[in-house]
PDB file of N, CA, C, O and CB in Angstrom:
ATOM      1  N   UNK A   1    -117.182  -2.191 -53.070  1.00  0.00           N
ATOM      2  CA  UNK A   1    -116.075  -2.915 -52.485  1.00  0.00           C
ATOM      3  C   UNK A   1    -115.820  -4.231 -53.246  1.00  0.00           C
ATOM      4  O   UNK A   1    -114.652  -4.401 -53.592  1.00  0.00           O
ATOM      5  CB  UNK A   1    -116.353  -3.194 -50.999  1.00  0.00           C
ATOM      6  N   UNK A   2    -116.721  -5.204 -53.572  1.00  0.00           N
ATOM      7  CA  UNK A   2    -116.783  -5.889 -54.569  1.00  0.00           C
ATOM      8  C   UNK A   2    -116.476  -5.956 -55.483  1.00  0.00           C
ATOM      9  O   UNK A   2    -115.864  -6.991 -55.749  1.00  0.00           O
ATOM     10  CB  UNK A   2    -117.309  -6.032 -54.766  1.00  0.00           C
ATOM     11  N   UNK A   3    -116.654  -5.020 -56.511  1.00  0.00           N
ATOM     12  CA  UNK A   3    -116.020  -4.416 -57.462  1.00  0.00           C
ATOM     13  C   UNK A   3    -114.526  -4.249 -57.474  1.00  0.00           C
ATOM     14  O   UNK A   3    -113.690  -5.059 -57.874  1.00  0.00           O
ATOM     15  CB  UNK A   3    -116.556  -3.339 -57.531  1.00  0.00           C
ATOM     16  N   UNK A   4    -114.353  -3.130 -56.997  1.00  0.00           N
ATOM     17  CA  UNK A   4    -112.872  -2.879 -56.752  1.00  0.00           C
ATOM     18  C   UNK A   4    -112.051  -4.049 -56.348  1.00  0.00           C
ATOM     19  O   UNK A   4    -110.892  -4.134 -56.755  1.00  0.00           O
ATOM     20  CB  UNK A   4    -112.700  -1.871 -55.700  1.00  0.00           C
ATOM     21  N   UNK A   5    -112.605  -5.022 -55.523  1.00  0.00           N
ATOM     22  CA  UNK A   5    -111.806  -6.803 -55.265  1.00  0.00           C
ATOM     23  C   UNK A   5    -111.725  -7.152 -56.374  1.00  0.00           C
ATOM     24  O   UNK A   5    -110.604  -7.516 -56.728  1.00  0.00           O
ATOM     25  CB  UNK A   5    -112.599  -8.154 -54.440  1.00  0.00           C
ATOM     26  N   UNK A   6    -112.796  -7.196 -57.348  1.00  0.00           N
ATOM     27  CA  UNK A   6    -112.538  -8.116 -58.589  1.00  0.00           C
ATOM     28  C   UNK A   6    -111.490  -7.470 -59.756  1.00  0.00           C
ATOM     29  O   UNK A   6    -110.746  -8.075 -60.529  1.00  0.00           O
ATOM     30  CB  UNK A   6    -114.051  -8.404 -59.322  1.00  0.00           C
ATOM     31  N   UNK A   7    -111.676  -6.241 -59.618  1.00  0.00           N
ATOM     32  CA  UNK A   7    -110.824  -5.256 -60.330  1.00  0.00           C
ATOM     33  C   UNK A   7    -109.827  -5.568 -59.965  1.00  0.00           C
ATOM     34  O   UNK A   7    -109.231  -5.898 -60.991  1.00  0.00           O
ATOM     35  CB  UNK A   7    -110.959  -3.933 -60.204  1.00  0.00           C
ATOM     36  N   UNK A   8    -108.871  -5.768 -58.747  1.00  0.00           N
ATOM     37  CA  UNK A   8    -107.398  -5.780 -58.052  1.00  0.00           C
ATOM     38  C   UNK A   8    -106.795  -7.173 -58.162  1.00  0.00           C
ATOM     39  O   UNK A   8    -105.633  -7.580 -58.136  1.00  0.00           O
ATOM     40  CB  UNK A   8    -107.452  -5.373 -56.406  1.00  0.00           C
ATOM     41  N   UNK A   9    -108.135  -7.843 -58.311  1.00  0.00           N
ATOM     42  CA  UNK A   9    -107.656  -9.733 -58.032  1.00  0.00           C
ATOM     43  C   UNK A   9    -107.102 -10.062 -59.687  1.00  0.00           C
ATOM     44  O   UNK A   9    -106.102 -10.726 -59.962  1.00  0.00           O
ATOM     45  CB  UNK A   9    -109.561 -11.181 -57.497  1.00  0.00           C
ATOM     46  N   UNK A  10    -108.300  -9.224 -60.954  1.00  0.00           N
ATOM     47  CA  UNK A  10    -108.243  -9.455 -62.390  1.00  0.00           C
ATOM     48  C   UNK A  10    -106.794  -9.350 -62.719  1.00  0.00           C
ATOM     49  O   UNK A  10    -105.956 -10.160 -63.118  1.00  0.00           O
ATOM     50  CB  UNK A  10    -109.125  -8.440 -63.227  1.00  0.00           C
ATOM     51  N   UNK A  11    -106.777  -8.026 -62.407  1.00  0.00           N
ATOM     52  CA  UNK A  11    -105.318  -7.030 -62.900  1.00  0.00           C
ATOM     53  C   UNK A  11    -104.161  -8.023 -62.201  1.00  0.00           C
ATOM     54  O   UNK A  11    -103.396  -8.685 -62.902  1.00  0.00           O
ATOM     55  CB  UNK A  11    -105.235  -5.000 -62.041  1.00  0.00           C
ATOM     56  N   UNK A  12    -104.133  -8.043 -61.084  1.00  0.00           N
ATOM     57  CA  UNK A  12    -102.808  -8.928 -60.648  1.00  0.00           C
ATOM     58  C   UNK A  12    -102.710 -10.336 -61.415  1.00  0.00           C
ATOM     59  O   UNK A  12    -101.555 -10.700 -61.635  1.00  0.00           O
ATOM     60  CB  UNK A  12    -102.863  -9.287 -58.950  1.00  0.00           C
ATOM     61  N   UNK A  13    -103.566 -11.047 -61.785  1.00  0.00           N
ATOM     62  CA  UNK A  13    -103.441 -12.437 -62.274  1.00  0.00           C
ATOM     63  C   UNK A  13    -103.923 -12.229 -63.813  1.00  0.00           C
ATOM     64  O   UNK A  13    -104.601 -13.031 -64.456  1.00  0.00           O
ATOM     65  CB  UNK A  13    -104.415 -13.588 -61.344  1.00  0.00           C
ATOM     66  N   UNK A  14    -103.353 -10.795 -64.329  1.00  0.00           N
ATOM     67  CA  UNK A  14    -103.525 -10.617 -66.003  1.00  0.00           C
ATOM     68  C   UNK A  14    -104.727 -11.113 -67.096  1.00  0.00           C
ATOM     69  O   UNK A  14    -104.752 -11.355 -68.303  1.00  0.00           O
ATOM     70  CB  UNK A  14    -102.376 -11.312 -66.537  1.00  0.00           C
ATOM     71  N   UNK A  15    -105.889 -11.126 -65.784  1.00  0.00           N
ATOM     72  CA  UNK A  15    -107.078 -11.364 -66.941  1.00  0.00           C
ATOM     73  C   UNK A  15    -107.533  -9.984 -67.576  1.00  0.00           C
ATOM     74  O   UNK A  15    -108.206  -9.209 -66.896  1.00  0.00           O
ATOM     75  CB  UNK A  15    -108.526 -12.114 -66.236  1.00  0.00           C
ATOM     76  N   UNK A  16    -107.229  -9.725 -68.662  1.00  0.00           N
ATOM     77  CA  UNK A  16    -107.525  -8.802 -69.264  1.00  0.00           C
ATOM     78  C   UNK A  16    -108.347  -8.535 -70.197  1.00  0.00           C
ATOM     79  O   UNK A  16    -109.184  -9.437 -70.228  1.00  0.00           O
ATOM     80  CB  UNK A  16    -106.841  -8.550 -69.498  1.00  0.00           C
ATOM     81  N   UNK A  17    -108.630  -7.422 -71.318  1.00  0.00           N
ATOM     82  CA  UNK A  17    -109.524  -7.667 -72.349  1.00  0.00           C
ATOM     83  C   UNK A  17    -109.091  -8.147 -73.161  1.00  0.00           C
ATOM     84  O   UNK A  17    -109.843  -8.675 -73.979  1.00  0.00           O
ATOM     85  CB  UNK A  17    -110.093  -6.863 -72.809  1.00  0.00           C
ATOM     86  N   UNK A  18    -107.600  -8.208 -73.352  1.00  0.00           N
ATOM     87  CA  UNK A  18    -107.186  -8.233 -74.599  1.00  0.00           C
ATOM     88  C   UNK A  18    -107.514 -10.212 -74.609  1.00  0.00           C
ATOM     89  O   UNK A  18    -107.721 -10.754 -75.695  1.00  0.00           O
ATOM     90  CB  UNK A  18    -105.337  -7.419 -74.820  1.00  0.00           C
ATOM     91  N   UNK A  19    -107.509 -11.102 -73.218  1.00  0.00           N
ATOM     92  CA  UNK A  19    -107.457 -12.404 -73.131  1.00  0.00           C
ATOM     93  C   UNK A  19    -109.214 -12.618 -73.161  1.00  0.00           C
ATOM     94  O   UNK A  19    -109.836 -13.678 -73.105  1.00  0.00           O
ATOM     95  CB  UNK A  19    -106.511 -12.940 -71.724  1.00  0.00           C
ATOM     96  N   UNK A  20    -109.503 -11.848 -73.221  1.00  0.00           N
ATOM     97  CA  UNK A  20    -111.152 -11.464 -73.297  1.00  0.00           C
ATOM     98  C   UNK A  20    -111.508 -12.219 -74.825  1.00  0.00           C
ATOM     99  O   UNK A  20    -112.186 -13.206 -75.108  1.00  0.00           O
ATOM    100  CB  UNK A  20    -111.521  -9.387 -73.320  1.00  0.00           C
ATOM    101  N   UNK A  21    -110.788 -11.350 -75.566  1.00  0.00           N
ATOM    102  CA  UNK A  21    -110.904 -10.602 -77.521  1.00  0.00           C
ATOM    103  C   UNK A  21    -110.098 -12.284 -78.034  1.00  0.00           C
ATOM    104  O   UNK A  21    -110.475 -12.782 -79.095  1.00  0.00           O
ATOM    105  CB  UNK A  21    -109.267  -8.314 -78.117  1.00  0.00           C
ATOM    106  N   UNK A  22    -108.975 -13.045 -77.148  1.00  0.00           N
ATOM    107  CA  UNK A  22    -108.423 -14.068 -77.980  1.00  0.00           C
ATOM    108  C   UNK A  22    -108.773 -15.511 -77.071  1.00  0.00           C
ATOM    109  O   UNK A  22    -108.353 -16.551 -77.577  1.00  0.00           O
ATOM    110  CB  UNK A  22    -106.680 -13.746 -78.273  1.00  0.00           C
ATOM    111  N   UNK A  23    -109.244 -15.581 -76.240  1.00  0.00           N
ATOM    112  CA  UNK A  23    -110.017 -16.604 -75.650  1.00  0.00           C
ATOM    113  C   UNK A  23    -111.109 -16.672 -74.415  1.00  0.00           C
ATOM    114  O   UNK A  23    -110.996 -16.461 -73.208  1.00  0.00           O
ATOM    115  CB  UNK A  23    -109.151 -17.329 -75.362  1.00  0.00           C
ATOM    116  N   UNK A  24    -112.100 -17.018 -75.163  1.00  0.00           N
ATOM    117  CA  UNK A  24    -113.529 -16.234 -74.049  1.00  0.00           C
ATOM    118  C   UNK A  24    -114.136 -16.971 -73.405  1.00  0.00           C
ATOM    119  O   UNK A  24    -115.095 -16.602 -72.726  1.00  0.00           O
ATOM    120  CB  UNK A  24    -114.784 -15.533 -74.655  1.00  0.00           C
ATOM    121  N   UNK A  25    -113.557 -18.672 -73.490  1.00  0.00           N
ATOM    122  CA  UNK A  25    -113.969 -19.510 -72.263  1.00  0.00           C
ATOM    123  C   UNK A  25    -112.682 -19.179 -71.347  1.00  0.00           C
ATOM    124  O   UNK A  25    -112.799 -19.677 -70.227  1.00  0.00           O
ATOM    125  CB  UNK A  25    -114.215 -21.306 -72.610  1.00  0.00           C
ATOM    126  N   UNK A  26    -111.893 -18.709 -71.475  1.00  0.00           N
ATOM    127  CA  UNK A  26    -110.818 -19.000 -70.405  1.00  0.00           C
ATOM    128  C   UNK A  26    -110.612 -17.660 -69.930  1.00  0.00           C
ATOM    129  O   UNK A  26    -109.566 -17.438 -69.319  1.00  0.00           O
ATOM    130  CB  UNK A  26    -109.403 -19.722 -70.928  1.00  0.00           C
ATOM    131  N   UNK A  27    -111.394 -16.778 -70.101  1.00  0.00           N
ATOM    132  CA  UNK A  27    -111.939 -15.517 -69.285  1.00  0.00           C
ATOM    133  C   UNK A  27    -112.674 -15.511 -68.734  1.00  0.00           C
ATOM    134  O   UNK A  27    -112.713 -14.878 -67.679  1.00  0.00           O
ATOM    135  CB  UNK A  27    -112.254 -14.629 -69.658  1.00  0.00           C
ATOM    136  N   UNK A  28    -113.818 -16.373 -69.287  1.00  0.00           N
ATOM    137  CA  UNK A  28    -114.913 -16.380 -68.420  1.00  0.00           C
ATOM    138  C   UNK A  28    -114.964 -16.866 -67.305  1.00  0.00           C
ATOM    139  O   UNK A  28    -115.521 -16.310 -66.358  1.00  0.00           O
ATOM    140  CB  UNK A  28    -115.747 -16.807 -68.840  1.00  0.00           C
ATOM    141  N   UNK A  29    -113.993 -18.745 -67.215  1.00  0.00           N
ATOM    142  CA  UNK A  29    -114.047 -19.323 -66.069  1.00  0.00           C
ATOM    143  C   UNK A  29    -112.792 -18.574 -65.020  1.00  0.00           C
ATOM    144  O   UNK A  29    -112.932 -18.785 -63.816  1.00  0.00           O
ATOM    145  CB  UNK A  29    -113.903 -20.927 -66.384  1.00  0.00           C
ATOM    146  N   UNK A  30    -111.488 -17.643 -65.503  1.00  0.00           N
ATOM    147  CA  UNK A  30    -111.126 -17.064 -64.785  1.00  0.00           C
ATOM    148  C   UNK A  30    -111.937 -15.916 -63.700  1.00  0.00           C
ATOM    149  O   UNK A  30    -112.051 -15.786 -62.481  1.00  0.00           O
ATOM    150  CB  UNK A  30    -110.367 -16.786 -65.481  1.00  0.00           C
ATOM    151  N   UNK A  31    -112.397 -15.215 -64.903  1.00  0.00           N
ATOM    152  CA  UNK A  31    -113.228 -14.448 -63.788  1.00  0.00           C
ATOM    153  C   UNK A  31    -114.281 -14.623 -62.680  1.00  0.00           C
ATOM    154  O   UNK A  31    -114.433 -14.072 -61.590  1.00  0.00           O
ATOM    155  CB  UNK A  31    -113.740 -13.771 -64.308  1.00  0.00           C
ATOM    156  N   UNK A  32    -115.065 -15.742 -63.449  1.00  0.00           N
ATOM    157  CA  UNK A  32    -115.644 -16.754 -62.715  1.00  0.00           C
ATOM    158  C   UNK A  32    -114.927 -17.238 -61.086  1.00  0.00           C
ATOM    159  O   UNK A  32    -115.451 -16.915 -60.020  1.00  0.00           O
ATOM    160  CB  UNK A  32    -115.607 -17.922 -63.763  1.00  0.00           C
ATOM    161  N   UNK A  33    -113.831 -17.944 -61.185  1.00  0.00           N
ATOM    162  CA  UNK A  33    -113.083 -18.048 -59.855  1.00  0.00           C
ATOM    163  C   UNK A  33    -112.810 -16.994 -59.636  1.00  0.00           C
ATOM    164  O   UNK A  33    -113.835 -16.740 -59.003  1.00  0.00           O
ATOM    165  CB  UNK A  33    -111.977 -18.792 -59.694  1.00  0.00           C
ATOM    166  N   UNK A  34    -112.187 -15.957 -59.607  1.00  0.00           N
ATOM    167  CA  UNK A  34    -111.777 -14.500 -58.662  1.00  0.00           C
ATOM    168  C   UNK A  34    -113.544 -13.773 -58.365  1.00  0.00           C
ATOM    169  O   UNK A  34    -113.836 -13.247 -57.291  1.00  0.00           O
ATOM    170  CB  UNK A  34    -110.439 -13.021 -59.960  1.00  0.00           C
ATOM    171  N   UNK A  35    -114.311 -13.867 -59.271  1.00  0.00           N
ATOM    172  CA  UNK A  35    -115.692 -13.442 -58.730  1.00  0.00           C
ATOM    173  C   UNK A  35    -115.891 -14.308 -57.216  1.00  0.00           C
ATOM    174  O   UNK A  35    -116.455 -13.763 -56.267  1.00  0.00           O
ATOM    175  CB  UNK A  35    -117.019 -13.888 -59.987  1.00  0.00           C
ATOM    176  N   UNK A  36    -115.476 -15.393 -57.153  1.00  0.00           N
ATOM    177  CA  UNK A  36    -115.977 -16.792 -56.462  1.00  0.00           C
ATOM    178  C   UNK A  36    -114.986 -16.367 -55.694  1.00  0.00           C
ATOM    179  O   UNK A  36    -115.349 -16.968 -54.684  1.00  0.00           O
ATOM    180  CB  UNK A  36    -116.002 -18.442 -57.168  1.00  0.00           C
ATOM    181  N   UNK A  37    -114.127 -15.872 -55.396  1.00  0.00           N
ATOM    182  CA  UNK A  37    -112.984 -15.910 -54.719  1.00  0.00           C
ATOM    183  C   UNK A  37    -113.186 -14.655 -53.674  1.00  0.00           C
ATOM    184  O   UNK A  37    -112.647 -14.491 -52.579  1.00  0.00           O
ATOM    185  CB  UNK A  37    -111.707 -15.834 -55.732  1.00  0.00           C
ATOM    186  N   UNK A  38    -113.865 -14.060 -54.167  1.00  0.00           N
ATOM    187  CA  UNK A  38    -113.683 -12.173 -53.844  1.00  0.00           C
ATOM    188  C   UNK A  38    -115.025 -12.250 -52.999  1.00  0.00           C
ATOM    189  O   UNK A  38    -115.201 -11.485 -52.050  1.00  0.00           O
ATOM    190  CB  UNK A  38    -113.797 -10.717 -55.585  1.00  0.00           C
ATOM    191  N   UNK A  39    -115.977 -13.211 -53.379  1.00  0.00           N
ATOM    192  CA  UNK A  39    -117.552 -13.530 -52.368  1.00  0.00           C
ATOM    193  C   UNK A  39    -116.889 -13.934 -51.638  1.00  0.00           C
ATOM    194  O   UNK A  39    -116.820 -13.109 -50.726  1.00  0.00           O
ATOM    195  CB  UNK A  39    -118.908 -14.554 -52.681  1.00  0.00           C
ATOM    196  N   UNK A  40    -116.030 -15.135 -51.346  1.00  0.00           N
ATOM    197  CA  UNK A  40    -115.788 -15.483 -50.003  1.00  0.00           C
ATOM    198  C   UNK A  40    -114.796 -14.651 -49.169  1.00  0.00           C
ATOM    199  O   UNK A  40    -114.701 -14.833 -47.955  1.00  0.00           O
ATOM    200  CB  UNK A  40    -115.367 -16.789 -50.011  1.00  0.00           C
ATOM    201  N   UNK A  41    -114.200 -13.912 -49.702  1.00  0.00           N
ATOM    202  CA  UNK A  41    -113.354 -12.842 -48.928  1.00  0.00           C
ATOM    203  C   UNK A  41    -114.206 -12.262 -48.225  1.00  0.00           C
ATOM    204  O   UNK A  41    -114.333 -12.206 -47.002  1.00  0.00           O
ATOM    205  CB  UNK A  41    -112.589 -11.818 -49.686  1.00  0.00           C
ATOM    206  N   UNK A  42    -114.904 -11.742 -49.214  1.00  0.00           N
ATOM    207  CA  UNK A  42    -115.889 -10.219 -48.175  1.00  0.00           C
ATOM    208  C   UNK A  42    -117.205 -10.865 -47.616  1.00  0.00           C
ATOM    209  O   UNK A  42    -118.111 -10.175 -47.147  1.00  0.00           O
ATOM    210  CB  UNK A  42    -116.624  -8.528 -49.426  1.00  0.00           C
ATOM    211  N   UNK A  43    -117.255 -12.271 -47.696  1.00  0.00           N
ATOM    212  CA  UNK A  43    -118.253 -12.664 -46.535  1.00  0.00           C
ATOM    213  C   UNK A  43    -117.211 -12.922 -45.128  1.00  0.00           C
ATOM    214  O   UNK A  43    -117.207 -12.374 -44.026  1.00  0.00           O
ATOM    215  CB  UNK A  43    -119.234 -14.271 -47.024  1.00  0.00           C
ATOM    216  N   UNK A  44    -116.423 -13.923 -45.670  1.00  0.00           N
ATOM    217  CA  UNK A  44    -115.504 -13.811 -44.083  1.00  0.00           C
ATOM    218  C   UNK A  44    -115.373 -12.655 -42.969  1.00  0.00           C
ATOM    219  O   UNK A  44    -115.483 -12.584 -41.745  1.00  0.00           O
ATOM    220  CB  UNK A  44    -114.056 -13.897 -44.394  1.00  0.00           C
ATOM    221  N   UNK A  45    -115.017 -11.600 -44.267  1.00  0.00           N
ATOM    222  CA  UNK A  45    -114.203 -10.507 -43.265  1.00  0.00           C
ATOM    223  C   UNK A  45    -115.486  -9.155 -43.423  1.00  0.00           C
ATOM    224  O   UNK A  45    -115.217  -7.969 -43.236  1.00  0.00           O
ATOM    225  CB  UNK A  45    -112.157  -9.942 -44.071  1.00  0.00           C
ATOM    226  N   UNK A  46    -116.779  -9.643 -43.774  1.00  0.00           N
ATOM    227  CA  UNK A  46    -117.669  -8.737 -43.246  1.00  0.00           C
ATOM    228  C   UNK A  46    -119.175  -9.468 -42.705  1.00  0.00           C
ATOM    229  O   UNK A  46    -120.161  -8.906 -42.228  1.00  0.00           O
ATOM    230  CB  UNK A  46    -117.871  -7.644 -44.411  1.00  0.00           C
ATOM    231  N   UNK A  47    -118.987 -10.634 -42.922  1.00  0.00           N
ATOM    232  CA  UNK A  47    -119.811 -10.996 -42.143  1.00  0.00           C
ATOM    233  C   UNK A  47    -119.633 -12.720 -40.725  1.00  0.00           C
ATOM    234  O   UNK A  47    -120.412 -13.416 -40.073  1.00  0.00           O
ATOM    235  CB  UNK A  47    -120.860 -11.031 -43.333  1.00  0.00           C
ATOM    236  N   UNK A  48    -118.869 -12.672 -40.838  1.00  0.00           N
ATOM    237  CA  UNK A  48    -118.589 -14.121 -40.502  1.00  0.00           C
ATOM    238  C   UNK A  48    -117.582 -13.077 -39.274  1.00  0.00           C
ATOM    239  O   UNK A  48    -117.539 -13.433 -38.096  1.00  0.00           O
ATOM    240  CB  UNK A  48    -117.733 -15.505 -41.996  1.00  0.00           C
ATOM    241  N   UNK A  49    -117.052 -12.175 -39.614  1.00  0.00           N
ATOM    242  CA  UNK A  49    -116.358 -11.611 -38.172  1.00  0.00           C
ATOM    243  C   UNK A  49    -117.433 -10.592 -37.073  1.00  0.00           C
ATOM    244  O   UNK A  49    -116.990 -10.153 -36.012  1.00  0.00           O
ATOM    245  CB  UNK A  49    -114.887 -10.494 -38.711  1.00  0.00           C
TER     246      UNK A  49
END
């Protein structure tokens, strides 16, 4: 489920490989926030409810 969040959050806000291959701090800290973003989703709405 995790997965698939980070997969749906990446794709909509165009972090891709290709931004991977031409700038790799600004992939990293993107993914970084939607990783960070996608923990607090699925703690809210699977454990906090």
């Amino acid at each position: 489920m995790f997965f698939r969040l980070v997969k749906q959050l990446a794709e909509k806000e165009g972090v891709t490989e290709q931004l991977k291959a031409d700038n790799q701090m600004l992939w990293v800290a993107r993914m970084n926030n939607i990783r960070n973003r996608a923990t607090e989703i699925l703690n809210s709405e699977l454990i906090y409810t």
